[in-house]
N, C-alpha and C positions, 0 to 999 in steps of 0.2 A: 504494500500500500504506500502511494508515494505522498508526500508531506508537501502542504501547498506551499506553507512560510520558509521552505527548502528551495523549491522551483521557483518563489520570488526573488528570493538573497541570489539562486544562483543567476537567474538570467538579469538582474540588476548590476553584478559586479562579474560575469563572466559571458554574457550577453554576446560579447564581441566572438566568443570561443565558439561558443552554439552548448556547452556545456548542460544547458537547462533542459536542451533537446533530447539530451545521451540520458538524462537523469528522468524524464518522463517517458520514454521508450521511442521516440521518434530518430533511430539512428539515423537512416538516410539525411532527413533537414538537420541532425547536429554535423555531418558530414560537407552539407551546401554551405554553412555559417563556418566550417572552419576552412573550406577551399574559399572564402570570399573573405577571410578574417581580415585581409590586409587592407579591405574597404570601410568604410564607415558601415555602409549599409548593413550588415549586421549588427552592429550595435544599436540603432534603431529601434531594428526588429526586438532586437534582445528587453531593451527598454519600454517598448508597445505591449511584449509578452510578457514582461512584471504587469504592466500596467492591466493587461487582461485576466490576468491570475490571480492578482489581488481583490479584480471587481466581481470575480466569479466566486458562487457561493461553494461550500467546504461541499454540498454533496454535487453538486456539477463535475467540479474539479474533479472529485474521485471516481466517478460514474465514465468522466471523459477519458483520463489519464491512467486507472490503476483497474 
């Protein structure tokens, strides 16, 4: 079961990695965020998907993710 306030912290401060991707099962797009890491545009993303994890309620997230 994966932890929402985990997949926040990571794609907040590892966002650019795609790290939050690897940590909620989505290999492949943690794969696309680290062959594009040297862009901005994953960090963005990374930042957009804190922002969507946090506004999503704890049974979504789990329902979605785990």
């Amino acid at each position: 079961m994966k932890n929402r306030g985990i997949a926040i912290v990571l794609a907040l401060f590892l966002g650019g990695l795609g790290i939050h991707r690897f940590y909620i099962g989505q290999i492949g797009w943690g794969f696309v965020f680290l062959i594009f890491s040297w862009t901005i545009i994953p960090m963005i993303f990374g930042f957009i998907d804190a922002l969507r994890y946090a506004l999503m309620g704890e049974v979504t997230f789990h329902r979605r993710y785990s």
